[in-house]
PDB file of N, CA, C and O in Angstrom, chain B, residues numbered from 101:
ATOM      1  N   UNK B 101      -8.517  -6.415  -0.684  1.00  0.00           N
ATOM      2  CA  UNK B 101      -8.218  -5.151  -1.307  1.00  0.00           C
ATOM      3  C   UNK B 101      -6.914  -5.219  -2.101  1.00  0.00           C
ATOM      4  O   UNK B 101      -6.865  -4.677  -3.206  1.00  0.00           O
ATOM      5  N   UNK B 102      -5.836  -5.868  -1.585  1.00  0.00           N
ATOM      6  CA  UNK B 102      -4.498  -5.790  -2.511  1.00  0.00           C
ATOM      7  C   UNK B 102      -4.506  -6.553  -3.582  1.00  0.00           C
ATOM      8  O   UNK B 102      -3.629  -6.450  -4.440  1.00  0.00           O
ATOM      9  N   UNK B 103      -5.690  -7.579  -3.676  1.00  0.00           N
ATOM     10  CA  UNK B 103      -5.601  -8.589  -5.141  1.00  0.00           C
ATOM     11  C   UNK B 103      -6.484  -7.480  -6.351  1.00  0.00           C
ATOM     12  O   UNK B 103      -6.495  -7.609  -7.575  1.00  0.00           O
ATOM     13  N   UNK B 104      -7.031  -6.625  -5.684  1.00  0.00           N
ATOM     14  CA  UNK B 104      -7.637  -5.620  -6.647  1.00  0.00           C
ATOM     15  C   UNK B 104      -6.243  -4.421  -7.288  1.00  0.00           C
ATOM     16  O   UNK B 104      -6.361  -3.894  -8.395  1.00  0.00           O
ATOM     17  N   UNK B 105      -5.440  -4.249  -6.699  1.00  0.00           N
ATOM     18  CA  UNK B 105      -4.144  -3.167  -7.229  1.00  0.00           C
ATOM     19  C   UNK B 105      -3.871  -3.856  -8.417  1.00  0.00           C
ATOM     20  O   UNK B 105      -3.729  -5.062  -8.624  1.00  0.00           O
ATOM     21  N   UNK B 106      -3.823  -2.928  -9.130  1.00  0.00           N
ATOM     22  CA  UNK B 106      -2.606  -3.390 -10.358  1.00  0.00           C
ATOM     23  C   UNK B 106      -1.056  -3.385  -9.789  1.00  0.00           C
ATOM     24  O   UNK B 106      -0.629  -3.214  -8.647  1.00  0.00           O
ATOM     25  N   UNK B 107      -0.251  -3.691 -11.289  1.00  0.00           N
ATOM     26  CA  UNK B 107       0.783  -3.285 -11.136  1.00  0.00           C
ATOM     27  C   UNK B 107       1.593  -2.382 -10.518  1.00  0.00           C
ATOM     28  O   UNK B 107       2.540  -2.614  -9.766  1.00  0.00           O
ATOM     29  N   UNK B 108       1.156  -1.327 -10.888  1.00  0.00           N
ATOM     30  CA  UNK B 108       1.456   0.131 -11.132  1.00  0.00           C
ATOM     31  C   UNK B 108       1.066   0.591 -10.024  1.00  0.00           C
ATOM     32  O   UNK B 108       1.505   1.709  -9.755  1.00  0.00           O
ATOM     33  N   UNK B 109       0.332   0.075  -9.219  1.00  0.00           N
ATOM     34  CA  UNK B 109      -0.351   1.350  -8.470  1.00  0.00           C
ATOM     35  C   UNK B 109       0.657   0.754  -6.704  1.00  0.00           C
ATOM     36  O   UNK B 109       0.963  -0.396  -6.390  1.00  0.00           O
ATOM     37  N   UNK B 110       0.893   1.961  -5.980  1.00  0.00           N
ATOM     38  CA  UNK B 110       1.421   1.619  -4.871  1.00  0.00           C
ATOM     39  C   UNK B 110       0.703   1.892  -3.982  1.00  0.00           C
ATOM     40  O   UNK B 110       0.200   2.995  -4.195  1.00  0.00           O
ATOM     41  N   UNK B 111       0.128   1.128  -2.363  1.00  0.00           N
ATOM     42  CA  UNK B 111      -0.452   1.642  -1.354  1.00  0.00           C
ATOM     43  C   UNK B 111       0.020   1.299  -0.598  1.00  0.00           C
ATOM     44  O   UNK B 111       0.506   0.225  -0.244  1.00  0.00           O
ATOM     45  N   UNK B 112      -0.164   3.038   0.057  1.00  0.00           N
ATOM     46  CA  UNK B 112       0.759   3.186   1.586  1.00  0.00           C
ATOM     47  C   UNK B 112       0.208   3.564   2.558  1.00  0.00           C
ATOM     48  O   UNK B 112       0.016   4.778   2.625  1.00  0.00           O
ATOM     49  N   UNK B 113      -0.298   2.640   3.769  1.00  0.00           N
ATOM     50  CA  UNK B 113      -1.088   2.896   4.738  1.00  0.00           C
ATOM     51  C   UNK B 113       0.329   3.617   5.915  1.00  0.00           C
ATOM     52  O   UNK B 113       1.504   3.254   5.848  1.00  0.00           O
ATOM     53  N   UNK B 114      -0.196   4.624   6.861  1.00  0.00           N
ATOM     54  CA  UNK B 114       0.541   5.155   7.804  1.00  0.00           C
ATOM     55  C   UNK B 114      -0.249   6.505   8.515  1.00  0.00           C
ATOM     56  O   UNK B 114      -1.067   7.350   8.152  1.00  0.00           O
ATOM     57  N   UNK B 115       0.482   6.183   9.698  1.00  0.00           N
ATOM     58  CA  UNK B 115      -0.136   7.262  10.337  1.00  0.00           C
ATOM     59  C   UNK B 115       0.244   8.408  11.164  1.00  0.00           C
ATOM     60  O   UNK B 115       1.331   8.165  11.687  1.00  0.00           O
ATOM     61  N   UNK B 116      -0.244   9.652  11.524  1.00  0.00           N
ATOM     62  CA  UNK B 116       0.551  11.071  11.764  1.00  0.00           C
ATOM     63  C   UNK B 116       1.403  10.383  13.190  1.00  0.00           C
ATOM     64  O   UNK B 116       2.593  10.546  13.460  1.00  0.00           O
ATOM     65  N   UNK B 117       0.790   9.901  13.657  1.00  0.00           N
ATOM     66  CA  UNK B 117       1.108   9.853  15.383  1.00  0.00           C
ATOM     67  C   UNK B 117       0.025   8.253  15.778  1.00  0.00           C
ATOM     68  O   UNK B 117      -0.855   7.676  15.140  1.00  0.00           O
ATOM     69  N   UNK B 118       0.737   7.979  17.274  1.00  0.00           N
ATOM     70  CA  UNK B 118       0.246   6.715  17.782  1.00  0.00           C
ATOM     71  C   UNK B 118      -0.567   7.129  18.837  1.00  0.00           C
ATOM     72  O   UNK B 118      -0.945   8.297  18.931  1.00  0.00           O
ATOM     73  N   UNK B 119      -0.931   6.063  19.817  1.00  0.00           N
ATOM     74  CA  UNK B 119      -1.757   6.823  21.389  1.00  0.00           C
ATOM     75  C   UNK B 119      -1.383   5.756  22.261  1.00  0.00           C
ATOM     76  O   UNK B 119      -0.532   4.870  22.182  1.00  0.00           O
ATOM     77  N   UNK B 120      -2.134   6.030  23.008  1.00  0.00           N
ATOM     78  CA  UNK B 120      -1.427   5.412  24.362  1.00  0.00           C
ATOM     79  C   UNK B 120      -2.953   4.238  24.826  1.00  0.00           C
ATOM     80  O   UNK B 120      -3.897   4.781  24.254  1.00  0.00           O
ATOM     81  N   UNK B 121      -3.364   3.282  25.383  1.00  0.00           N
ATOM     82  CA  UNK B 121      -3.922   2.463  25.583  1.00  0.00           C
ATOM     83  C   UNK B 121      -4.875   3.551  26.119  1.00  0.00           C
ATOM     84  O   UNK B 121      -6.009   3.315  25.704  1.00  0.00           O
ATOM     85  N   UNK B 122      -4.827   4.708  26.928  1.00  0.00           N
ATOM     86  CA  UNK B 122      -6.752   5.362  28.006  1.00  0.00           C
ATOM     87  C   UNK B 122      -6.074   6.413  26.717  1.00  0.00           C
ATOM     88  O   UNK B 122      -5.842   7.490  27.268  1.00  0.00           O
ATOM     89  N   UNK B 123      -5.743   6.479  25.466  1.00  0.00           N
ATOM     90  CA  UNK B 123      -6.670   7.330  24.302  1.00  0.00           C
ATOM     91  C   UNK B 123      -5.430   8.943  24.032  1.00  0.00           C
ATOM     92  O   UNK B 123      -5.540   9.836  23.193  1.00  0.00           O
ATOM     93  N   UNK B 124      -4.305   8.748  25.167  1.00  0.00           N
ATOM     94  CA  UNK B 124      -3.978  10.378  25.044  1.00  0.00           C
ATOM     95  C   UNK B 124      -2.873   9.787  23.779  1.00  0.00           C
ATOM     96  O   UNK B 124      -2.387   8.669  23.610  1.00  0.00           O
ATOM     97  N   UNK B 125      -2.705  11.293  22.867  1.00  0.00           N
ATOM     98  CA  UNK B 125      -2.124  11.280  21.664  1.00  0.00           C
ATOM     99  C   UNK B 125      -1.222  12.690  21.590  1.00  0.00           C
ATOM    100  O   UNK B 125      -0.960  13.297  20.552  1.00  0.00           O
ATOM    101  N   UNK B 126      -0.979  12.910  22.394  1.00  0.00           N
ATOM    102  CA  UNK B 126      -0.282  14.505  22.200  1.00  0.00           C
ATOM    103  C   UNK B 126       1.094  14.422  23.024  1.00  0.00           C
ATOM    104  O   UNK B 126       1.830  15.408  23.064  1.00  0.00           O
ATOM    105  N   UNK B 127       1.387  13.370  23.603  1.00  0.00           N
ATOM    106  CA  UNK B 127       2.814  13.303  24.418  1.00  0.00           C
ATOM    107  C   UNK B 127       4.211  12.868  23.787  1.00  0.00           C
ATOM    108  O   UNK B 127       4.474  12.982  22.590  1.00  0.00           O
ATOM    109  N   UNK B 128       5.304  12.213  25.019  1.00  0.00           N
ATOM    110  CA  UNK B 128       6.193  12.488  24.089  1.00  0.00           C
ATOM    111  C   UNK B 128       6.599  10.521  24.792  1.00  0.00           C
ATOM    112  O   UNK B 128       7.675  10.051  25.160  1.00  0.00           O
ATOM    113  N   UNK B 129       5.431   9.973  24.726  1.00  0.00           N
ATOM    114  CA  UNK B 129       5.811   8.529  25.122  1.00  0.00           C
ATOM    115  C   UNK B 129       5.898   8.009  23.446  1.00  0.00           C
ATOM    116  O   UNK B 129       5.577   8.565  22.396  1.00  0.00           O
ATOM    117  N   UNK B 130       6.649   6.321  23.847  1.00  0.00           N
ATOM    118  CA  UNK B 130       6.817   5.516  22.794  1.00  0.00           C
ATOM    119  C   UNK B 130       5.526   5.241  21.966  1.00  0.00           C
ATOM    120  O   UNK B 130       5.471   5.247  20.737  1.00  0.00           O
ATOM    121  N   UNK B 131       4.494   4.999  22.824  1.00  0.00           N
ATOM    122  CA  UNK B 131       3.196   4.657  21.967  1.00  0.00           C
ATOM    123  C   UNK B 131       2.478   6.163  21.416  1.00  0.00           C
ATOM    124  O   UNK B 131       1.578   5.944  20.605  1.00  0.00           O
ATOM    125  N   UNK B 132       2.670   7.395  21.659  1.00  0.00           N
ATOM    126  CA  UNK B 132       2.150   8.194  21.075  1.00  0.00           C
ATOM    127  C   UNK B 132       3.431   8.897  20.218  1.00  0.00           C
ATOM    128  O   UNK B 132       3.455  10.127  20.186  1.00  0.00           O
ATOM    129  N   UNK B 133       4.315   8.268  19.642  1.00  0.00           N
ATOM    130  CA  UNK B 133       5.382   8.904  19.201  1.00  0.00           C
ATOM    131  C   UNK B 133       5.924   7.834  17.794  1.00  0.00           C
ATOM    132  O   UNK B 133       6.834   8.062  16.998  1.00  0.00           O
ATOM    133  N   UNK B 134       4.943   6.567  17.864  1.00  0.00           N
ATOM    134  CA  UNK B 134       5.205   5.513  17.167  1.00  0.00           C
ATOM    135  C   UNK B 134       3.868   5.088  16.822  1.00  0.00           C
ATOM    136  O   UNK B 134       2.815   4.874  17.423  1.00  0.00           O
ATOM    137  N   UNK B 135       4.378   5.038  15.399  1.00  0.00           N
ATOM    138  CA  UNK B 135       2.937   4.925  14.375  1.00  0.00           C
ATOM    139  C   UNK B 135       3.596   3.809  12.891  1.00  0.00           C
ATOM    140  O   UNK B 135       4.785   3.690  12.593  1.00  0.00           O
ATOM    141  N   UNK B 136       2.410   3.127  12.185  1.00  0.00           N
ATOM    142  CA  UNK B 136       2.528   2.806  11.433  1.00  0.00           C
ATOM    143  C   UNK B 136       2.977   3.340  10.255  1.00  0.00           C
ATOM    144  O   UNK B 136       2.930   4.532   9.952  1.00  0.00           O
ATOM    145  N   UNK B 137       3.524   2.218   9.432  1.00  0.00           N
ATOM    146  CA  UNK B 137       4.067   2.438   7.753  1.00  0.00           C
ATOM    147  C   UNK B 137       3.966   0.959   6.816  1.00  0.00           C
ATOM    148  O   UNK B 137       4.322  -0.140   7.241  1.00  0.00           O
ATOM    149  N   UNK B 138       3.446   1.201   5.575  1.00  0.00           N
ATOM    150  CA  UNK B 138       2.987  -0.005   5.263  1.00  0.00           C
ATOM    151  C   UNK B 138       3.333  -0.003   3.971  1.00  0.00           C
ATOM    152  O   UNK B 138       3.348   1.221   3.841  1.00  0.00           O
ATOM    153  N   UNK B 139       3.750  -0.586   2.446  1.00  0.00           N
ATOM    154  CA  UNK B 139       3.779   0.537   1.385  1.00  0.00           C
ATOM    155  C   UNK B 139       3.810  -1.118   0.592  1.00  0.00           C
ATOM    156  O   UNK B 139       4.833  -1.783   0.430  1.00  0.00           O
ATOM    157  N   UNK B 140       2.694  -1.441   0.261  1.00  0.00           N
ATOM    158  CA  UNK B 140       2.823  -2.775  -0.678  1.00  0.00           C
ATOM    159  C   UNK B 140       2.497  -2.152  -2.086  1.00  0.00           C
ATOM    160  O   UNK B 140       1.697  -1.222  -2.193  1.00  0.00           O
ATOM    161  N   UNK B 141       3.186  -2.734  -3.218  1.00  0.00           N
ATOM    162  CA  UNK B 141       2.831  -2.980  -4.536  1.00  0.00           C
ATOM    163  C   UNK B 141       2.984  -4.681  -5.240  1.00  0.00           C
ATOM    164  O   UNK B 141       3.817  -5.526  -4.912  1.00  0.00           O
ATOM    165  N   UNK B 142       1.975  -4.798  -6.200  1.00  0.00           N
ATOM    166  CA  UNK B 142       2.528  -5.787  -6.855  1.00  0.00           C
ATOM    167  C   UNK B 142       3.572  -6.008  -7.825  1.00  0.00           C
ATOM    168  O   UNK B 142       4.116  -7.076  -8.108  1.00  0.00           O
ATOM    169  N   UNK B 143       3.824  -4.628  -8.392  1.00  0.00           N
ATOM    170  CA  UNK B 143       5.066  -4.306  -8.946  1.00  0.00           C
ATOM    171  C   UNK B 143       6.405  -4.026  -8.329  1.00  0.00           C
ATOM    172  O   UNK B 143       7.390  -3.508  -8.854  1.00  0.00           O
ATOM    173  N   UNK B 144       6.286  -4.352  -7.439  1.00  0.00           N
ATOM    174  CA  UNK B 144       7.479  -3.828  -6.959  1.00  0.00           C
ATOM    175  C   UNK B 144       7.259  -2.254  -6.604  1.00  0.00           C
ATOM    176  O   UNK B 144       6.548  -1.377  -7.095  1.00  0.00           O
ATOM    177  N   UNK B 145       8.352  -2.299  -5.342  1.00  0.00           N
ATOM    178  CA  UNK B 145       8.051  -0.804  -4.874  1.00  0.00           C
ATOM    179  C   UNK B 145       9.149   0.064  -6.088  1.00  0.00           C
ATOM    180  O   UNK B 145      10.010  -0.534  -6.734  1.00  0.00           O
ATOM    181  N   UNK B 146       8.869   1.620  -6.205  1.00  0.00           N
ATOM    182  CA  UNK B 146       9.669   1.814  -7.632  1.00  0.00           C
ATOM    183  C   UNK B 146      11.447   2.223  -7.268  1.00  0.00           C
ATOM    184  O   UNK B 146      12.503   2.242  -7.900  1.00  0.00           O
ATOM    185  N   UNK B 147      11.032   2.485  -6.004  1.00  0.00           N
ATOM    186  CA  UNK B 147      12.396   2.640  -5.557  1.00  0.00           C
ATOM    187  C   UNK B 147      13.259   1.962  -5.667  1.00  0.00           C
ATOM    188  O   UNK B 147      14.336   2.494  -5.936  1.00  0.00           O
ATOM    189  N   UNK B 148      13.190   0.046  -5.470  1.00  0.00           N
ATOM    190  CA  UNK B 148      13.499  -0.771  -5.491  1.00  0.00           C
ATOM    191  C   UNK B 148      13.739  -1.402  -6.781  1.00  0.00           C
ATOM    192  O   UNK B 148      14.371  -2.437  -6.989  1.00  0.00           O
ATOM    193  N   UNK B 149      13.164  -0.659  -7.607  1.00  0.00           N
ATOM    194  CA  UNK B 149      13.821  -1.080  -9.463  1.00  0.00           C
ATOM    195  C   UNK B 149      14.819  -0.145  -9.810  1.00  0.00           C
ATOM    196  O   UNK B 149      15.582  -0.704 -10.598  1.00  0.00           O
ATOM    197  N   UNK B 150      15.241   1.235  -9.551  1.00  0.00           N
ATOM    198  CA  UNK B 150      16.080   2.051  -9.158  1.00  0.00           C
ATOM    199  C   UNK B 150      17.662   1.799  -9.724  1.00  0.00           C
ATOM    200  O   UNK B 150      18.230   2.190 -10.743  1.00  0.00           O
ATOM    201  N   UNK B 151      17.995   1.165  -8.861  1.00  0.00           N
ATOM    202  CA  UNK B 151      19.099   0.475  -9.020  1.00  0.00           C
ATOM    203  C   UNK B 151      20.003  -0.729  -7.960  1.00  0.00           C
ATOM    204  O   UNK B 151      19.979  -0.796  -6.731  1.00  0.00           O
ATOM    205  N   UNK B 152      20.570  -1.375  -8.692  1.00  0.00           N
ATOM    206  CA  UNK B 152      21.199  -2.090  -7.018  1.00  0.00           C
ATOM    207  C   UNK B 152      21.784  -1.632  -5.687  1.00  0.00           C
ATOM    208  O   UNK B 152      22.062  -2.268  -4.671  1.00  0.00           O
ATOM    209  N   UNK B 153      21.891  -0.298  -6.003  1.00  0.00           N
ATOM    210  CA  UNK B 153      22.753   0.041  -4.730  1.00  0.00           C
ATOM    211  C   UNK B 153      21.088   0.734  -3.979  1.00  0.00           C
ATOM    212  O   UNK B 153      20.703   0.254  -2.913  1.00  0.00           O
ATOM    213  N   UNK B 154      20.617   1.367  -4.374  1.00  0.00           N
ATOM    214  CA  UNK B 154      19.527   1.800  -4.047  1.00  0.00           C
ATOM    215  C   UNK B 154      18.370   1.067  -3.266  1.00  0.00           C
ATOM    216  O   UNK B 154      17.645   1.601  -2.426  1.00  0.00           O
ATOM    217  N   UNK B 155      18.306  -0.538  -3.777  1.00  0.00           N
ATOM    218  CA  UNK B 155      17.382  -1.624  -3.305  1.00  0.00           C
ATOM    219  C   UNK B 155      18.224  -1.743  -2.294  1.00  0.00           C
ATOM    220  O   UNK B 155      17.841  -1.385  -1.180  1.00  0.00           O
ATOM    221  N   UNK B 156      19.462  -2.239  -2.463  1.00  0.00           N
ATOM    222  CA  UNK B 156      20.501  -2.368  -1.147  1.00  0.00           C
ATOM    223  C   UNK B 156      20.187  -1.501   0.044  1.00  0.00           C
ATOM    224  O   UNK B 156      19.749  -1.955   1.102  1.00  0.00           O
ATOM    225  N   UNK B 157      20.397  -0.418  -0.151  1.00  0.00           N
ATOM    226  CA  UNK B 157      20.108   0.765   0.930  1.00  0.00           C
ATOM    227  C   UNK B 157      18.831   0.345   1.643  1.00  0.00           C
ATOM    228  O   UNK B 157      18.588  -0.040   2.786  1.00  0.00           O
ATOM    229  N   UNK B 158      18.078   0.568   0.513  1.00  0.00           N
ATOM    230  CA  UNK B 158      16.465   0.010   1.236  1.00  0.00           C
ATOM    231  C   UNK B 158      15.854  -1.272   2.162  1.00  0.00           C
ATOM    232  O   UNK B 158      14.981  -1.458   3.009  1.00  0.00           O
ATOM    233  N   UNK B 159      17.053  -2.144   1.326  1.00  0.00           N
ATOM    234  CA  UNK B 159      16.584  -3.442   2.277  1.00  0.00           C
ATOM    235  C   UNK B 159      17.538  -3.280   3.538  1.00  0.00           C
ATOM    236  O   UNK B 159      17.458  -4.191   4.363  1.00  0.00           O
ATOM    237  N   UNK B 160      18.427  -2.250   3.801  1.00  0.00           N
ATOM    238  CA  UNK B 160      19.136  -2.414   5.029  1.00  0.00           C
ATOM    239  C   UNK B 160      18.671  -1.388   5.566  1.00  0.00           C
ATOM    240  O   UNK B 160      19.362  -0.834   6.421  1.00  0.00           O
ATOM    241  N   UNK B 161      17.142  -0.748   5.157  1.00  0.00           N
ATOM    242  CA  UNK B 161      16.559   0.009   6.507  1.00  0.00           C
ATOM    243  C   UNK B 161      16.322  -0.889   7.507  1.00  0.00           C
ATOM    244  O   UNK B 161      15.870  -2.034   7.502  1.00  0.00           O
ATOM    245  N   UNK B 162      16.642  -0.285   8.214  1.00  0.00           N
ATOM    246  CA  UNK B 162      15.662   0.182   9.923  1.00  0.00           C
ATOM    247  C   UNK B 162      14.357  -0.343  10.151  1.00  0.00           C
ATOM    248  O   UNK B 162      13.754  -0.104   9.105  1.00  0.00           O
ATOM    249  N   UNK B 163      13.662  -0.869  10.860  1.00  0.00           N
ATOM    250  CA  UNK B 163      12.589  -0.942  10.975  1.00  0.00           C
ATOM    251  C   UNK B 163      12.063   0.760  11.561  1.00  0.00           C
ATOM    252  O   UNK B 163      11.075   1.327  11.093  1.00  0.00           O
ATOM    253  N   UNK B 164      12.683   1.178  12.316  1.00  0.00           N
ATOM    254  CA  UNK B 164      12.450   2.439  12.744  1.00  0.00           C
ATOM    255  C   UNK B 164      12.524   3.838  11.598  1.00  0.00           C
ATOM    256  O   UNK B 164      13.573   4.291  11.138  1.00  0.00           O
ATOM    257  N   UNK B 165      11.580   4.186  11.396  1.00  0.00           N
ATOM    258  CA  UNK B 165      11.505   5.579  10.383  1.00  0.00           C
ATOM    259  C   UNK B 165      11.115   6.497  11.546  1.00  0.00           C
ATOM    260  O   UNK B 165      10.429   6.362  12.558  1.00  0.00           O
ATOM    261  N   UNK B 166      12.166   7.953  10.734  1.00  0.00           N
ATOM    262  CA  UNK B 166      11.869   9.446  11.407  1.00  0.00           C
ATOM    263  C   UNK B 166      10.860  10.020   9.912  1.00  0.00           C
ATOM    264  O   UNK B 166      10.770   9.822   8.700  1.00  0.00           O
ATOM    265  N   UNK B 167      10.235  10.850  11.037  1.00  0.00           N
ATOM    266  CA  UNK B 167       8.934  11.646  10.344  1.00  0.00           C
ATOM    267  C   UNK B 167       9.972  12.410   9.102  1.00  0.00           C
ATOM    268  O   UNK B 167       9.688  12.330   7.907  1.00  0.00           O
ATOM    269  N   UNK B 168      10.979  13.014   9.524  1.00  0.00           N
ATOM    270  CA  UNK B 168      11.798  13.468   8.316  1.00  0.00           C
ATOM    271  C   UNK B 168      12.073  12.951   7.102  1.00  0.00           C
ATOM    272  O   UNK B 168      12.260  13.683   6.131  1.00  0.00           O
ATOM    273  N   UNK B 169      12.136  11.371   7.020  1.00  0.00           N
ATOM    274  CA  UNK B 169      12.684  10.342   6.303  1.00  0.00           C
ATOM    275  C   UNK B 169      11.206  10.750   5.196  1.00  0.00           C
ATOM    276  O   UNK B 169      11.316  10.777   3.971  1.00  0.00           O
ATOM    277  N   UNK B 170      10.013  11.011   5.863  1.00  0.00           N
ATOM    278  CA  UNK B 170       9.099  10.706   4.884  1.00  0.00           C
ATOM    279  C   UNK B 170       8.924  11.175   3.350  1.00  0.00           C
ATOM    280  O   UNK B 170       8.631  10.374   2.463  1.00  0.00           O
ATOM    281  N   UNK B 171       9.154  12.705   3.101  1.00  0.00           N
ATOM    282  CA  UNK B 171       8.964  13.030   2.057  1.00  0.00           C
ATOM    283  C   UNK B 171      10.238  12.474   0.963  1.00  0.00           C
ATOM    284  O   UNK B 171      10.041  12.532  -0.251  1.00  0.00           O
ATOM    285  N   UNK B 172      11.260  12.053   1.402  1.00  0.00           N
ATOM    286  CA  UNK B 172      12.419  11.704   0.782  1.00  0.00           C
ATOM    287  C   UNK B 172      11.720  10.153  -0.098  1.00  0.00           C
ATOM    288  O   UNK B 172      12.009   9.880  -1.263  1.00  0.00           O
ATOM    289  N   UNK B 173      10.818   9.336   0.748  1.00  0.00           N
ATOM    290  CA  UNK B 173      10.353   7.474   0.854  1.00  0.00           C
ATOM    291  C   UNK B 173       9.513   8.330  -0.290  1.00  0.00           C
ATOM    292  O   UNK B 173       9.791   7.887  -1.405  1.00  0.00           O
ATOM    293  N   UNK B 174       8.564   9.431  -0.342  1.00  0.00           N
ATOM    294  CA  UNK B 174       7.339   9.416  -0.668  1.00  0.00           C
ATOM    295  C   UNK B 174       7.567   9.868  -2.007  1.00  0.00           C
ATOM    296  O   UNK B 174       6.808   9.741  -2.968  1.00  0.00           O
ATOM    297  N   UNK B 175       8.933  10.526  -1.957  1.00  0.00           N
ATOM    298  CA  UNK B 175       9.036  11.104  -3.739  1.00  0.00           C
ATOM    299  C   UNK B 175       9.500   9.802  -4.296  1.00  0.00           C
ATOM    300  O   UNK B 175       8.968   9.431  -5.342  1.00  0.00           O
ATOM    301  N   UNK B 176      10.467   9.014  -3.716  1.00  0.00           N
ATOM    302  CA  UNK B 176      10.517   8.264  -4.216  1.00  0.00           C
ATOM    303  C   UNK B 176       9.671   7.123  -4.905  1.00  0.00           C
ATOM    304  O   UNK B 176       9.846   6.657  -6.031  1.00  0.00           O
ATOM    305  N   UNK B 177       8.708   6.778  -3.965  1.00  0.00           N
ATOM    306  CA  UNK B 177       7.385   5.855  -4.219  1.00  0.00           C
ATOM    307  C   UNK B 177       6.833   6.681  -5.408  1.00  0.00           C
ATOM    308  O   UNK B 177       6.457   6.022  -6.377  1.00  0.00           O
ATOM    309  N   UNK B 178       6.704   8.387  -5.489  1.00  0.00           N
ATOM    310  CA  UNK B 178       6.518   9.029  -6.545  1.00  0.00           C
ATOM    311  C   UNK B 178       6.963   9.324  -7.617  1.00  0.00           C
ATOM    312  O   UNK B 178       6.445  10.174  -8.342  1.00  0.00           O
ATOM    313  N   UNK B 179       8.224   8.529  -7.959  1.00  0.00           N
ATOM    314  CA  UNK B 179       9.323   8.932  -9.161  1.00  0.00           C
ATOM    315  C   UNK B 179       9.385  10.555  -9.007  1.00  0.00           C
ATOM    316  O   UNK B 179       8.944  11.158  -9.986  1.00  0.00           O
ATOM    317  N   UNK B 180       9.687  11.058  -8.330  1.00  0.00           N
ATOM    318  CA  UNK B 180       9.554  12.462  -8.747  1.00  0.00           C
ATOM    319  C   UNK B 180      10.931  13.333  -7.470  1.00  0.00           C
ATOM    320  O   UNK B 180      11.315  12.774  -6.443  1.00  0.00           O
ATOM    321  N   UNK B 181      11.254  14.270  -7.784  1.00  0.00           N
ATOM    322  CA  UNK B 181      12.120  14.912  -7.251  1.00  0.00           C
ATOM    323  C   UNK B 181      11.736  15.707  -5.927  1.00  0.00           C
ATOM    324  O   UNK B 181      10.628  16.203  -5.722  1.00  0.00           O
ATOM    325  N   UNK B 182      12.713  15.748  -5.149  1.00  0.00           N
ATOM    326  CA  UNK B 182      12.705  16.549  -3.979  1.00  0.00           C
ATOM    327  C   UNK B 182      12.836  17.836  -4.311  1.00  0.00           C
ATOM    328  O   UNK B 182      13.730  18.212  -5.069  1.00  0.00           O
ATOM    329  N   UNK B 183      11.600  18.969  -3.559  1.00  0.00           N
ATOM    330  CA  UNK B 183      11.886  19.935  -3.898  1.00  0.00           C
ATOM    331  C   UNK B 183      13.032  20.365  -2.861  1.00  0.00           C
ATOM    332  O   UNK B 183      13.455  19.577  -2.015  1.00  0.00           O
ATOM    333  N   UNK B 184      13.498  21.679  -2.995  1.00  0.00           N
ATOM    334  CA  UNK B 184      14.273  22.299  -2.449  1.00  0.00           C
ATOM    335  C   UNK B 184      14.029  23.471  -1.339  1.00  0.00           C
ATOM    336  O   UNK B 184      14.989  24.054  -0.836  1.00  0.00           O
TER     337      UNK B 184
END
């Protein structure tokens, strides 16, 4: 599937919430509280053309993302502004 993307195009696999091995998804454990994030392009992610201080920032994330962090990653992946 990723040798089919163009350039341009970015895909970002992730998910609301995780579960727990017998299926429960509504608690407040590590495995139902921890979920995937995935965000490949062949162009480069756009955030990361941005500027140097900006790629900087990015490559010294965290492996750990808060659900908050998301719409901030997602405008970005979107060129587009945070609303208010």
């Amino acid at each position: 599937m990723i040798d089919k993307l163009d350039k341009d195009t970015v895909m970002l696999v992730f998910g609301d919430h995780g579960m727990t091995d017998q299926g429960g998804h509504g608690g407040e454990s590590d495995e139902e509280l921890r979920t995937i994030f995935f965000a490949y392009s062949k162009g480069g992610l756009p955030m990361k053309r941005k500027s140097e201080k900006v790629r900087a920032i990015f490559d010294e994330m965290t492996k750990d993302l808060k659900q908050l962090d998301m719409p901030s990653i997602l405008a970005n992946v979107l060129d587009t502004l945070l609303p208010f």
